[in-house]
N, C-alpha and C positions, 0 to 999 in steps of 0.2 A: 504494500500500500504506500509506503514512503517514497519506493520508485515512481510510484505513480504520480505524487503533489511532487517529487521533482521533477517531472518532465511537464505538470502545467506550470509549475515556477518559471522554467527554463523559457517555456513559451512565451510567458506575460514580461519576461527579462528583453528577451529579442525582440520582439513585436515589435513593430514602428507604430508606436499609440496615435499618432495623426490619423496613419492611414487607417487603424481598426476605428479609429472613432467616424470617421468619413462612409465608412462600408456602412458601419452598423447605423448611423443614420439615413444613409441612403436603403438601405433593407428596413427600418421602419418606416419610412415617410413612401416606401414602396407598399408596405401591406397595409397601411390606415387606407393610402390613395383605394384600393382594391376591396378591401371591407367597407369603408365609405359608401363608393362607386358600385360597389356590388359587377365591379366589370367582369368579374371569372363567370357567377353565375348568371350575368347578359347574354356574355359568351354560350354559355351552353343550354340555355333554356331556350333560346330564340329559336324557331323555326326559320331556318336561313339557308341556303348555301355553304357548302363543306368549304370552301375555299375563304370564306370574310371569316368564318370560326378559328380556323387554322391562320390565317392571317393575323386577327386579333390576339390568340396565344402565342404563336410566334414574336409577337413587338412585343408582350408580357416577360415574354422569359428571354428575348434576346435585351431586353431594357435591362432585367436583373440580374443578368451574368454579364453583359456586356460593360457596365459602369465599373463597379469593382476594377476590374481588367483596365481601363482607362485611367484611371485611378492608380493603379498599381506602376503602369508604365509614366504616369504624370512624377510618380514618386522617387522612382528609381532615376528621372534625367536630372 
């Protein structure tokens, strides 16, 4: 177990705190916008077209994986 709270030490040692605080706000100001908006279940309740559903989850999760990553290379120049 002590192995274990040393390697989340070691993590919260290394971390670049900017960038975890940048992600994790962006990952909550992402899932308020989405429970707010109720856009997941828009998305899938709507009698639509396979293509604007899949279009609409697509910007979802390439928004929520995609930022971090920008972020990450904004960090590292």
């Amino acid at each position: 177990m002590k192995e274990v709270f040393g390697f989340i030490r070691d993590y919260f040692r290394y971390v670049d705190k900017k960038l975890l605080t940048v992600c994790t706000l962006q990952s909550a100001i992402l899932i308020y916008l989405n429970y707010h908006y109720q856009l997941e279940s828009w998305l899938t309740t709507r009698k639509m077209l396979a293509w604007p559903a899949f279009a609409g989850h697509y910007l979802i999760f390439i928004t929520a994986l995609g930022l971090p990553y920008i972020f990450c290379s904004l960090a590292e120049k």
